[in-house]
Backbone as CSV, one residue per row, in Angstrom:
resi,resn,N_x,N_y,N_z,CA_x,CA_y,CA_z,C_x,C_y,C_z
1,UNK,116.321,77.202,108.821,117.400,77.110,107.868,118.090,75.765,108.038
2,UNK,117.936,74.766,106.874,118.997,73.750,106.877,120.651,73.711,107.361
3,UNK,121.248,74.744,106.975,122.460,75.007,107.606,122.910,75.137,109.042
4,UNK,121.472,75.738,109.639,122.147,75.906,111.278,121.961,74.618,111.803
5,UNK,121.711,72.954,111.236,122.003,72.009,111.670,122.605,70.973,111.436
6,UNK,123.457,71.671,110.475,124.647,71.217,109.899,126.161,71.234,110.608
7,UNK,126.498,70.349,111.292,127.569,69.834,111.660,128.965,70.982,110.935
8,UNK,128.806,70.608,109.287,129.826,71.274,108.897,129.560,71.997,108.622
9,UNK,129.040,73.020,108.886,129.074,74.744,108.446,128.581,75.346,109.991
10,UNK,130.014,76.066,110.242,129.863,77.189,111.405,129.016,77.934,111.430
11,UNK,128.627,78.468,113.188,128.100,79.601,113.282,128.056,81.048,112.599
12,UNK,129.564,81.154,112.885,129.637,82.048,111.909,129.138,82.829,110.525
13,UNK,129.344,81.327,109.673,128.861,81.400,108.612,127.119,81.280,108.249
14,UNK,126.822,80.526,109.231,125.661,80.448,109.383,124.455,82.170,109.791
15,UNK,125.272,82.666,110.809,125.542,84.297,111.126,124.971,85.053,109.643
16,UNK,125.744,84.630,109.247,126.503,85.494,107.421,125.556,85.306,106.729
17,UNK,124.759,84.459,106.761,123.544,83.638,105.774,122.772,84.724,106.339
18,UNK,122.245,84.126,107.566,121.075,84.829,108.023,121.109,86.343,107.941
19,UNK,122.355,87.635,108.189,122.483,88.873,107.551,122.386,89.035,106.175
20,UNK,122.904,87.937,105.370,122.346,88.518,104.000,120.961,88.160,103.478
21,UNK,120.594,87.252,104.072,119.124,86.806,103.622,118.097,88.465,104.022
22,UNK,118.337,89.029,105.084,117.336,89.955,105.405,117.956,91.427,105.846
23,UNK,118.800,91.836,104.701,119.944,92.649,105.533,119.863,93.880,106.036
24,UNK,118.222,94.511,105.994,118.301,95.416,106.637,116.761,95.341,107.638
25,UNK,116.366,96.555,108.128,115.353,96.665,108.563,113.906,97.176,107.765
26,UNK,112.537,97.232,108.213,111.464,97.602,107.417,110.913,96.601,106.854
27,UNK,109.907,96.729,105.917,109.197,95.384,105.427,109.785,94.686,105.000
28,UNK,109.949,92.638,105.655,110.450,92.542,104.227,111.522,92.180,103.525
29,UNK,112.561,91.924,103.919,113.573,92.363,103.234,113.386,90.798,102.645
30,UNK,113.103,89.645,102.992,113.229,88.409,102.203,111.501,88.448,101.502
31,UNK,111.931,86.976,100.431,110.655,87.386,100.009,109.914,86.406,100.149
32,UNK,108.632,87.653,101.727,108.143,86.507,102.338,106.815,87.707,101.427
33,UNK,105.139,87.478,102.313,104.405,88.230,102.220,104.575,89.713,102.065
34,UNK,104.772,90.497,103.058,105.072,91.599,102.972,106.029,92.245,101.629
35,UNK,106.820,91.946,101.112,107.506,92.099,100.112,107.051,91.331,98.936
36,UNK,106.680,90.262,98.894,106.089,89.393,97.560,104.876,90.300,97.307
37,UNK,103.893,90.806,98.230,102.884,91.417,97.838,103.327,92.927,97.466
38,UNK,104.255,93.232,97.734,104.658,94.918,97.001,105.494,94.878,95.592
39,UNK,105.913,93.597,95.303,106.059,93.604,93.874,105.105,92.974,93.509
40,UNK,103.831,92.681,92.925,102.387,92.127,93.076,101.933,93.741,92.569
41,UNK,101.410,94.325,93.801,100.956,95.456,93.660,101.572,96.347,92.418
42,UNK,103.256,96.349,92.507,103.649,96.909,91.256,103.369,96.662,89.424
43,UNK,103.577,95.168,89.718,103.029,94.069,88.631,101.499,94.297,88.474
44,UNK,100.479,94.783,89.342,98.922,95.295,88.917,99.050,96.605,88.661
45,UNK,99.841,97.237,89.149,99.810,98.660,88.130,99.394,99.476,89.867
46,UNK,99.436,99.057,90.552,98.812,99.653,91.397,100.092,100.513,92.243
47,UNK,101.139,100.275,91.921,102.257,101.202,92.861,103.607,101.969,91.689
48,UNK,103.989,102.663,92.258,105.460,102.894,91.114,106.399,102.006,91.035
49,UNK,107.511,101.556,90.151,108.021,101.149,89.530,109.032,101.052,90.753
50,UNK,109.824,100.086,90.956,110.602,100.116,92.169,109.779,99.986,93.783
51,UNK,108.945,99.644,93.638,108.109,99.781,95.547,108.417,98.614,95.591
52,UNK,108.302,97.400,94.409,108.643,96.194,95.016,109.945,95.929,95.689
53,UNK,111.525,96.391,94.927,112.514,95.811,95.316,113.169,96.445,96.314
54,UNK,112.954,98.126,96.392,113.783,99.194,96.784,113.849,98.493,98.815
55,UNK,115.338,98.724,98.932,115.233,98.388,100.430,114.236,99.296,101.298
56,UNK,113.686,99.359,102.149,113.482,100.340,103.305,114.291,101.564,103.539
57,UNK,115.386,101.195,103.669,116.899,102.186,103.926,117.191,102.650,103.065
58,UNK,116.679,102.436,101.679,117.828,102.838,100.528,117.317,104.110,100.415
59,UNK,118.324,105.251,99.659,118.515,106.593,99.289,117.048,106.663,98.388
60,UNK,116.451,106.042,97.462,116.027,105.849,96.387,114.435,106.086,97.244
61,UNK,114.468,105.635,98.575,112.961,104.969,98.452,112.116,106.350,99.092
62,UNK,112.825,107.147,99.561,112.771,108.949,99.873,112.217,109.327,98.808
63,UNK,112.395,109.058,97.351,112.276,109.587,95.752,110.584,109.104,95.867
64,UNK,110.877,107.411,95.987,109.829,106.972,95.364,108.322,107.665,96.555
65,UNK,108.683,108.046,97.436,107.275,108.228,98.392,107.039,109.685,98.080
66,UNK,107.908,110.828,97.820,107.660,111.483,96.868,106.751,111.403,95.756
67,UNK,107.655,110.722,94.765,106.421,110.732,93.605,105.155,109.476,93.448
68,UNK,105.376,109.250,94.689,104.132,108.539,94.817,102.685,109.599,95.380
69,UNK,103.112,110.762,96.290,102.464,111.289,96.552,101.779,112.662,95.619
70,UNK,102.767,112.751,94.634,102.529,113.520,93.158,101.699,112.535,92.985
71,UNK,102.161,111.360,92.601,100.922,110.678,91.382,99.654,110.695,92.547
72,UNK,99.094,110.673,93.307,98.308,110.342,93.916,97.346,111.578,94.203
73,UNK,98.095,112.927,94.343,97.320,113.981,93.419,97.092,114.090,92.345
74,UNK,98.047,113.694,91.207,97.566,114.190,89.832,96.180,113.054,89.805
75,UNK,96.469,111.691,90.056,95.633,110.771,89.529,94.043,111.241,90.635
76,UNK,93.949,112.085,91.695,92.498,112.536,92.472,92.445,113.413,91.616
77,UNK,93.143,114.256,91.160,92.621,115.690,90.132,92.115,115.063,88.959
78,UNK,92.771,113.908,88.370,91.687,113.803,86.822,90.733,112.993,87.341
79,UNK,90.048,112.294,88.554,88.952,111.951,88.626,88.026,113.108,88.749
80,UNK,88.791,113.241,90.219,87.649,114.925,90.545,87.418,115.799,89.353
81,UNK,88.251,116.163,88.792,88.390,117.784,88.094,87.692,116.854,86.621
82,UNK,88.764,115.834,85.960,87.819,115.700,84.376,87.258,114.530,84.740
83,UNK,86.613,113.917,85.746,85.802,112.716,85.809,86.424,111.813,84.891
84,UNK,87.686,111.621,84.783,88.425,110.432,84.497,88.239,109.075,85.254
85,UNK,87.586,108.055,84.669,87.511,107.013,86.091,88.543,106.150,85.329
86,UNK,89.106,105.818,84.524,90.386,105.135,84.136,91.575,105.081,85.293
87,UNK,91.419,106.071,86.502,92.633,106.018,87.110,92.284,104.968,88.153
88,UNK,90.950,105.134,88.470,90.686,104.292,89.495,90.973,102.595,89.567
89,UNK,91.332,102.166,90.801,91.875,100.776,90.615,91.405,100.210,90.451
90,UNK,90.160,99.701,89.995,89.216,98.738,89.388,89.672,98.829,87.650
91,UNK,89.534,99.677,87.154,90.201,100.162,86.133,91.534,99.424,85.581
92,UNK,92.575,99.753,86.506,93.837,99.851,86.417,93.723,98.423,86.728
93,UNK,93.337,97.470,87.547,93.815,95.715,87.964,93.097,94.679,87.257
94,UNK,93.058,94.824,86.203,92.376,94.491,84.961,92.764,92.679,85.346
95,UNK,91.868,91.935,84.489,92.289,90.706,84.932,93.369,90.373,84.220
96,UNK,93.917,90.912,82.830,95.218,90.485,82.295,96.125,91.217,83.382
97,UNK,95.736,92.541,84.286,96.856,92.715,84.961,97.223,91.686,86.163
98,UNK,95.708,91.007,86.703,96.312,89.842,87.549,96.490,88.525,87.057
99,UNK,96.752,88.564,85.790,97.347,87.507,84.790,98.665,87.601,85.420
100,UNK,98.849,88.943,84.954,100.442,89.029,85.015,100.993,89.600,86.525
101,UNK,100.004,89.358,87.275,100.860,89.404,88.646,101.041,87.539,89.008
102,UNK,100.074,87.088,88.877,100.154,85.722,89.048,101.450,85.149,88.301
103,UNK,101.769,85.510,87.071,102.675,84.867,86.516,103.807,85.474,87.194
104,UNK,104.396,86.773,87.538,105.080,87.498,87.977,105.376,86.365,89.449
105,UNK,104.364,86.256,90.190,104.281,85.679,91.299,105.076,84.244,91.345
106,UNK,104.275,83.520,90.424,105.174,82.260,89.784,106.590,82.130,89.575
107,UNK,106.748,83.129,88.901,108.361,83.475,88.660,109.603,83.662,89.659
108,UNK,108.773,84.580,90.689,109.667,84.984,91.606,109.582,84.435,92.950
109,UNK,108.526,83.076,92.814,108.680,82.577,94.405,108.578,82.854,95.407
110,UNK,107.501,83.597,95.354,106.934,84.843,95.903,106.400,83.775,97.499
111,UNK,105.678,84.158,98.440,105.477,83.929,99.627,103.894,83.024,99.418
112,UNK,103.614,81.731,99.680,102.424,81.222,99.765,101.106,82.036,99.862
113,UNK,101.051,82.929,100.909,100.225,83.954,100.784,99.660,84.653,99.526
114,UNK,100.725,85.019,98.885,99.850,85.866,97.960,98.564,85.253,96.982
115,UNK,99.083,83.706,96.917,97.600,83.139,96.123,96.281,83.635,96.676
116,UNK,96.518,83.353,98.043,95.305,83.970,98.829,94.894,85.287,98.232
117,UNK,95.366,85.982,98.963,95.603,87.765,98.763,94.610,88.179,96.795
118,UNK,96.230,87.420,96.126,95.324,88.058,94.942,94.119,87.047,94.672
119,UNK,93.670,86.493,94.739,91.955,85.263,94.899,91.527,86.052,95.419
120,UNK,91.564,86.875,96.592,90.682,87.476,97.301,90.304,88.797,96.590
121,UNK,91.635,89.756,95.867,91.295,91.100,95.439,90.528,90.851,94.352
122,UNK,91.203,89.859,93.463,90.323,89.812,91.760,88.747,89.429,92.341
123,UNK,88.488,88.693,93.223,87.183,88.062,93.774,86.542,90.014,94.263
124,UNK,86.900,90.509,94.568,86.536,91.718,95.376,86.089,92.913,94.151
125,UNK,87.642,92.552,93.071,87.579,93.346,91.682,86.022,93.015,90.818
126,UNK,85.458,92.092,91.195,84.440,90.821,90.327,84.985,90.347,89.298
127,UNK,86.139,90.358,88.890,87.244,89.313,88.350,86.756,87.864,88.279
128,UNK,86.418,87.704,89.160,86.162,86.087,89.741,85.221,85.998,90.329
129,UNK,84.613,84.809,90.714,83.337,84.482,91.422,83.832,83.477,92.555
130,UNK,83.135,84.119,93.607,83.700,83.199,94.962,83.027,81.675,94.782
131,UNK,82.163,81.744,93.977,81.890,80.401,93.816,82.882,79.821,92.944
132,UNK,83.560,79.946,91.835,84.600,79.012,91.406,85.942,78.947,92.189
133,UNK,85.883,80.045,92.939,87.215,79.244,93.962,86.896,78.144,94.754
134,UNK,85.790,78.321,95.598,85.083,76.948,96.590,85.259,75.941,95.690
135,UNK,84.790,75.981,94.195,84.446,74.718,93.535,85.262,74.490,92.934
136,UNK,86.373,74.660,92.730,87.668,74.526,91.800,88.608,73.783,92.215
């Protein structure tokens, strides 16, 4: 942090920075990897709505692991039961969806890492060819 070698700005305050930058515990709380890649994942369709921002601690995030674990039965029952393969994540991370995590990513200043990360999944998705990343 530029500030903690700053002459004019106290410890203190300096203190104050560093608690609000990361203010609680669990993944994450700034947005390094760990957190840039869980709004990512949300932005591919691949998590519920809120996994990216919700603190660790917050009241809310009890809800979301809940109905994360609903959707995660309903979405094995329509593969298993009606051979739905639409749910499956190949399906679901479509390359306009890592259009729009990339742009998402762009936007929010997300952690160096994730270029990696998503290069690697769309490359994995066959999205991409590991040969135009080498050669690009």
């Amino acid at each position: 942090m530029n500030e903690a070698g700053n002459d004019k700005i106290s410890d203190e305050t300096v203190a104050s920075i560093e608690r609000s930058a990361c203010p609680t515990c669990g993944s994450c709380s700034g947005m390094f990897t760990a957190n840039s890649m869980n709004c990512l994942t949300e932005a591919l369709g691949l998590s519920l709505p809120g996994n990216g921002f919700l603190l660790a601690t917050h009241a809310l995030r009890k809800e979301l692991f809940l109905e994360a674990g609903r959707r995660i039965v309903e979405l094995t029952k329509r593969y298993y039961e009606q051979d739905d393969s639409s749910v499956l994540p190949r399906s679901i991370a479509t390359k306009a969806a890592f259009n729009n995590a990339m742009s998402q990513d762009i936007a929010m200043g997300g952690s160096t890492n994730t270029v990696l990360r998503l290069l690697a999944a769309a490359t994995e998705a066959g999205l991409i060819s590991k040969w135009l990343i080498l050669t690009s």
